[in-house]
VOBA-1610 file (N, C-alpha, C; in pm, whole numbers, padded with zeros to 5 digits, always signed):
BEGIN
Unk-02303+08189+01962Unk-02316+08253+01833Unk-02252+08167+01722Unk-02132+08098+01757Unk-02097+08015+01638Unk-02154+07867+01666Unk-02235+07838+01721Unk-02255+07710+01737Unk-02369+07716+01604Unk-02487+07861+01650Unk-02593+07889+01541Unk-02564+07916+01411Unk-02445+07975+01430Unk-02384+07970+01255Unk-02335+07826+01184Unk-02288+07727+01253Unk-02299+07620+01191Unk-02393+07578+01185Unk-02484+07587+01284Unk-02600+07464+01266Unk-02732+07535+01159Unk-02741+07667+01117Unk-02777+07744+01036Unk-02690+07666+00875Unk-02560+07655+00893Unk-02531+07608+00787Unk-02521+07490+00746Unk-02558+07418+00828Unk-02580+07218+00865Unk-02709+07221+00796Unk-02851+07319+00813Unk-02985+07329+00782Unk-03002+07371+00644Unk-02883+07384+00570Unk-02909+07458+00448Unk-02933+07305+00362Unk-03049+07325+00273Unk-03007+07179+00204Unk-02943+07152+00072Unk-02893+07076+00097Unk-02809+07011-00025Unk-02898+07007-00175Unk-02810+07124-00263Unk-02877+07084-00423Unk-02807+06957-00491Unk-02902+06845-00547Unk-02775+06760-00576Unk-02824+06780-00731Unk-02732+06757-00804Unk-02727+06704-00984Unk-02644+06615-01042Unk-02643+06557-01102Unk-02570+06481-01182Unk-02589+06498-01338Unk-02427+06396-01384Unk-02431+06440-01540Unk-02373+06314-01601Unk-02395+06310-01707Unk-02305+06184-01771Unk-02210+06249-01855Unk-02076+06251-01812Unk-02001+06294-01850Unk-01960+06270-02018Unk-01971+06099-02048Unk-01966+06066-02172Unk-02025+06108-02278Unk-02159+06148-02193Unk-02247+06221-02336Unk-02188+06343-02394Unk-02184+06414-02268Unk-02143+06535-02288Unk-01990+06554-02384Unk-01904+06488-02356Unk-01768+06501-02413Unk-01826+06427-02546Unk-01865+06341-02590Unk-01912+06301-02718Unk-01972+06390-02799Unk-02017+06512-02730Unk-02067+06608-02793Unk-02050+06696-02789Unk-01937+06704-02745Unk-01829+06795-02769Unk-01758+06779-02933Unk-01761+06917-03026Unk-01682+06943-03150Unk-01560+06888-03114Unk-01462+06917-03018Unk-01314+06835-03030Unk-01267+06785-02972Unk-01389+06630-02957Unk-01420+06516-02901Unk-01380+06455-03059Unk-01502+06493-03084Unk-01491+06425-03284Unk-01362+06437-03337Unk-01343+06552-03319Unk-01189+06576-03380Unk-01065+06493-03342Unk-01070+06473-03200Unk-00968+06363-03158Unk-01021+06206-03207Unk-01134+06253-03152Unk-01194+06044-03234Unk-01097+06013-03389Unk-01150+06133-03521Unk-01099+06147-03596Unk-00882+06057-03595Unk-00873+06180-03545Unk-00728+06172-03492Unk-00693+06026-03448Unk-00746+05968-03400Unk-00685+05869-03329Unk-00698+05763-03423Unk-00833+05725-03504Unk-00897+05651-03561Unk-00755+05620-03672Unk-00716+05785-03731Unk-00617+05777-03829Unk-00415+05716-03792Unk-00433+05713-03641Unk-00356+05718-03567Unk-00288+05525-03554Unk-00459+05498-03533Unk-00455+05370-03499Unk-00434+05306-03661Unk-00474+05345-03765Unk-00486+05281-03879Unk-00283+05277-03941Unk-00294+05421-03903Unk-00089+05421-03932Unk+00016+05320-03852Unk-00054+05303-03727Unk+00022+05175-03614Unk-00018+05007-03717Unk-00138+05007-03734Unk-00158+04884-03809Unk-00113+04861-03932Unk-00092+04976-04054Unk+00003+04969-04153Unk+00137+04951-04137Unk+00211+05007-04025Unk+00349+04996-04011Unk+00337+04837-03954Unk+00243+04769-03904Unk+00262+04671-03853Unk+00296+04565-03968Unk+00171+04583-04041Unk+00187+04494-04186Unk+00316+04509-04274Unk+00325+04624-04251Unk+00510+04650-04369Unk+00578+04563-04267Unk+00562+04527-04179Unk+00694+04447-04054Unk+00630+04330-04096Unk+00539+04287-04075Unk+00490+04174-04133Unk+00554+04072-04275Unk+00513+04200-04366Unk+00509+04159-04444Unk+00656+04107-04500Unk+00744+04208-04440Unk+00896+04189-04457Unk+00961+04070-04415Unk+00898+04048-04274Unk+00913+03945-04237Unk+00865+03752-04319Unk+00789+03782-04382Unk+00734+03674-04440Unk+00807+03660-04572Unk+00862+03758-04660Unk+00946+03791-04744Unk+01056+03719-04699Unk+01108+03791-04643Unk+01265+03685-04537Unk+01239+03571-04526Unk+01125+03540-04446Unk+01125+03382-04435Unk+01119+03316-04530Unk+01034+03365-04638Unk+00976+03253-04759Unk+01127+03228-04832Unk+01245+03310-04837Unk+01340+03365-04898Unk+01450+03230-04837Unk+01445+03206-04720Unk+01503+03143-04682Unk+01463+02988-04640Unk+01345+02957-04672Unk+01317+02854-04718Unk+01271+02750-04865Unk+01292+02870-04896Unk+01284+02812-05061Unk+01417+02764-05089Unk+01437+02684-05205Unk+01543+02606-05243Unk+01670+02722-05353Unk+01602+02799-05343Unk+01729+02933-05392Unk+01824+02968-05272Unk+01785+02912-05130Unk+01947+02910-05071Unk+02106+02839-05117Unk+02075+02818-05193Unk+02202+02733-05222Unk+02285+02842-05304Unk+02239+02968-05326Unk+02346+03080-05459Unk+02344+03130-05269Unk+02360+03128-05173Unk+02418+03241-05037Unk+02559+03140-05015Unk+02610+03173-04940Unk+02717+03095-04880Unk+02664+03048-04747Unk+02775+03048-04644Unk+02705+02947-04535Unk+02722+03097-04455Unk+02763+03156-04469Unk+02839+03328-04381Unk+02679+03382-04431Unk+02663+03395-04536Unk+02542+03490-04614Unk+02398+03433-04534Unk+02393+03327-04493Unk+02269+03218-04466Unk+02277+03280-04332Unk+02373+03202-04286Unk+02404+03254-04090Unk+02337+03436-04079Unk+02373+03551-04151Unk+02357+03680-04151Unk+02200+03686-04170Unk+02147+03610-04242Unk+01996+03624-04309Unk+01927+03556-04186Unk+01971+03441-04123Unk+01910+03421-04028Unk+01863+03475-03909Unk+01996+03542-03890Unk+02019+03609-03796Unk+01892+03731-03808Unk+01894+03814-03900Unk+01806+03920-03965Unk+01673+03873-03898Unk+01622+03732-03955Unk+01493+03690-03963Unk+01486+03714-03808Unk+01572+03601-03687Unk+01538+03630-03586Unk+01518+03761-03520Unk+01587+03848-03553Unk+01576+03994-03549Unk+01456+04051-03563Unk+01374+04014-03722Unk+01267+04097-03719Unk+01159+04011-03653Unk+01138+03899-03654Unk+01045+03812-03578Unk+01043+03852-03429Unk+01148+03948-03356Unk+01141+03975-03196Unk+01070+04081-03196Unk+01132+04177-03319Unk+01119+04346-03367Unk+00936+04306-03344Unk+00853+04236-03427Unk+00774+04192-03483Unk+00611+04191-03365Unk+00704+04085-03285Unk+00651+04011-03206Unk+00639+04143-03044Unk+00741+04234-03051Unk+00739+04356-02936Unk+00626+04464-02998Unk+00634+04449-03122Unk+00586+04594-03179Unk+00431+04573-03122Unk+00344+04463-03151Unk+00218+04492-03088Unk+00192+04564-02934Unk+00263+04571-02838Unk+00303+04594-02742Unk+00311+04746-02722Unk+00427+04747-02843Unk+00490+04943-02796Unk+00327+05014-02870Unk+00274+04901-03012Unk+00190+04988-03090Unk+00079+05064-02959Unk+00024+04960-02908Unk-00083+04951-02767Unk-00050+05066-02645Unk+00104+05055-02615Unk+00121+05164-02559Unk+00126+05320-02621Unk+00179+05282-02744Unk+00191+05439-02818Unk+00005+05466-02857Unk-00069+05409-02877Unk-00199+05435-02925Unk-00285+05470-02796Unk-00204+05443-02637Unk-00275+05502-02506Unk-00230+05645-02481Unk-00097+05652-02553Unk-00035+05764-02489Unk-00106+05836-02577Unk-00144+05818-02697Unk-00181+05974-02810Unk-00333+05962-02738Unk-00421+05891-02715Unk-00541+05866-02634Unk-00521+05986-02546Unk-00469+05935-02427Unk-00448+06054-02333Unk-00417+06164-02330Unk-00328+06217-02482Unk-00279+06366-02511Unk-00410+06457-02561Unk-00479+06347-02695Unk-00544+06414-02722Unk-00685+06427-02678Unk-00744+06322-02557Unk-00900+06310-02458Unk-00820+06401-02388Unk-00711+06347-02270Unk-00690+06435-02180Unk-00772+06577-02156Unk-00756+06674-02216Unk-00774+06815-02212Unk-00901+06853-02228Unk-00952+06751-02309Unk-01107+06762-02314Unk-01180+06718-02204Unk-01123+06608-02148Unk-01219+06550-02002Unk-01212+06739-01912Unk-01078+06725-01933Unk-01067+06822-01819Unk-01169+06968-01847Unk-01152+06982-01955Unk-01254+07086-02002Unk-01391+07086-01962Unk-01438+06937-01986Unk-01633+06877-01962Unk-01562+06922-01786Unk-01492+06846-01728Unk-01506+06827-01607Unk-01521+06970-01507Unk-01400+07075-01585Unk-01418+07225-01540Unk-01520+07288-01556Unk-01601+07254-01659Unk-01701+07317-01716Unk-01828+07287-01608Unk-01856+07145-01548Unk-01909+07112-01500Unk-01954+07145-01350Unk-01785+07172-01323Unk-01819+07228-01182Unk-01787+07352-01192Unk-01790+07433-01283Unk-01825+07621-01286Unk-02007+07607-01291Unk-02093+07512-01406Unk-02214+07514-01350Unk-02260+07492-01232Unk-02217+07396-01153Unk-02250+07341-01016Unk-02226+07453-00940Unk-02121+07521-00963Unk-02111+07623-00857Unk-02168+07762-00917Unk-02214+07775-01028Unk-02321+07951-01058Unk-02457+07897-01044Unk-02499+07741-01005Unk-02653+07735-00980Unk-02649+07622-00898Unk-02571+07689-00731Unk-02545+07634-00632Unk-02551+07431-00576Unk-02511+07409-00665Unk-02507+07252-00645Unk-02409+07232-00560Unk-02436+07166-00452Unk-02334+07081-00336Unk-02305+06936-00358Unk-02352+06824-00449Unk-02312+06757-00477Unk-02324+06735-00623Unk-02274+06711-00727Unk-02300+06625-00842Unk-02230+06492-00871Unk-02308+06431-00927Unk-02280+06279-00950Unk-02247+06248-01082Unk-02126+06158-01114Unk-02148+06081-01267Unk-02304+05969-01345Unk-02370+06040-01382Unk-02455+05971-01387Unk-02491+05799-01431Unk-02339+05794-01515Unk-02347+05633-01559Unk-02312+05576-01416Unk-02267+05583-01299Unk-02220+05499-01180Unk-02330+05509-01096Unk-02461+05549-01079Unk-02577+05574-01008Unk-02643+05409-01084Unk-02682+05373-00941Unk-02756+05271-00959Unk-02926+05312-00887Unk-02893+05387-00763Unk-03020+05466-00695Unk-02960+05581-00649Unk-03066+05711-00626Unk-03024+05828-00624Unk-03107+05894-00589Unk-03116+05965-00513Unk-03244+06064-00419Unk-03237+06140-00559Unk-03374+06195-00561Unk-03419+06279-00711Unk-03284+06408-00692Unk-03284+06451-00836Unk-03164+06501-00846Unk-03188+06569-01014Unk-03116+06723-01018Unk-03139+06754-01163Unk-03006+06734-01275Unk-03020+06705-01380Unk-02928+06677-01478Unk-02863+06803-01522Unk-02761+06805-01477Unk-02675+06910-01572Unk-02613+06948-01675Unk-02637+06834-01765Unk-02629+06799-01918Unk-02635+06952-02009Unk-02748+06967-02005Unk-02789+07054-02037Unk-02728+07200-02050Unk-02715+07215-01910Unk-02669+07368-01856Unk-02503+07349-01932Unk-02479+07227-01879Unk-02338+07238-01913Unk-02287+07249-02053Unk-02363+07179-02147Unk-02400+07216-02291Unk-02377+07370-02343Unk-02484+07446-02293Unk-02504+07595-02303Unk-02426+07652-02243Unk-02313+07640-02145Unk-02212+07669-02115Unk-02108+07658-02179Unk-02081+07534-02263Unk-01968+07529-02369Unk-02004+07557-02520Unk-02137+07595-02522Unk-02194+07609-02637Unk-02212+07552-02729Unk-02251+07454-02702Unk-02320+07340-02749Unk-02426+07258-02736Unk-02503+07255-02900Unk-02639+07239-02918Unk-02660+07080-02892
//
């Protein structure tokens, strides 16, 4: 009796679908909204970069021009010192900017993948799909229906 109940359930066949996840989250309302967000995010990392920049080039020009001679030799040594300072400050910041512009990435996609992705498999499972696929990683694929769609009208979106 249980051998026929598995092999009854071995005979059932597989619904498969796939989706492209990218589309879908792109068209997602607060998809845009984070794009937005970040876009403004990334533009504030590149302004603070230029004020470091720019300070920096200030200092330098400052200390190579021939108006060093009103510092003392104590005042020169301190200014130098400064310059090397912001030239490290300078030279790290592209670095932290790159990491701080992944981390707000991930705060603000994060929740949304997870949203397309939940969303995705509540359709798969109310119109019995046993496998779905990412559709951008399919190179060949036994015929198969797109869930784009469903999943759309599930988050309500046209």
């Amino acid at each position: 009796m249980i051998v026929a109940s598995n092999q009854s359930k071995a005979q059932t066949p597989s619904k498969i679908g796939f989706i492209s996840l990218n589309e879908l989250i792109s068209s997602m309302p607060e998809a845009k909204k984070a794009d937005s967000m970040l876009q403004d995010y990334s533009a504030a990392l590149n302004q603070n970069y230029e004020e470091q920049s720019r300070e920096f080039r200030e200092q330098d020009s400052l200390l190579s021009s021939k108006d060093t001679a009103k510092y003392t030799k104590a005042q020169l040594e301190i200014k130098r010192k400064n310059l090397v300072e912001l030239y490290s400050k300078l030279q790290g910041y592209q670095q932290q900017a790159s990491q701080l512009y992944q981390q707000k990435q991930q705060e603000l996609l994060g929740p949304i993948q997870k949203k397309a992705v939940d969303a995705t498999q509540t359709v798969a499972k109310e119109n019995g799909y046993t496998y779905v696929f990412v559709k951008d990683a399919l190179l060949v694929s036994p015929p198969a229906e797109d869930l784009l769609p469903l999943v759309k009208k599930k988050l309500g979106i046209r």
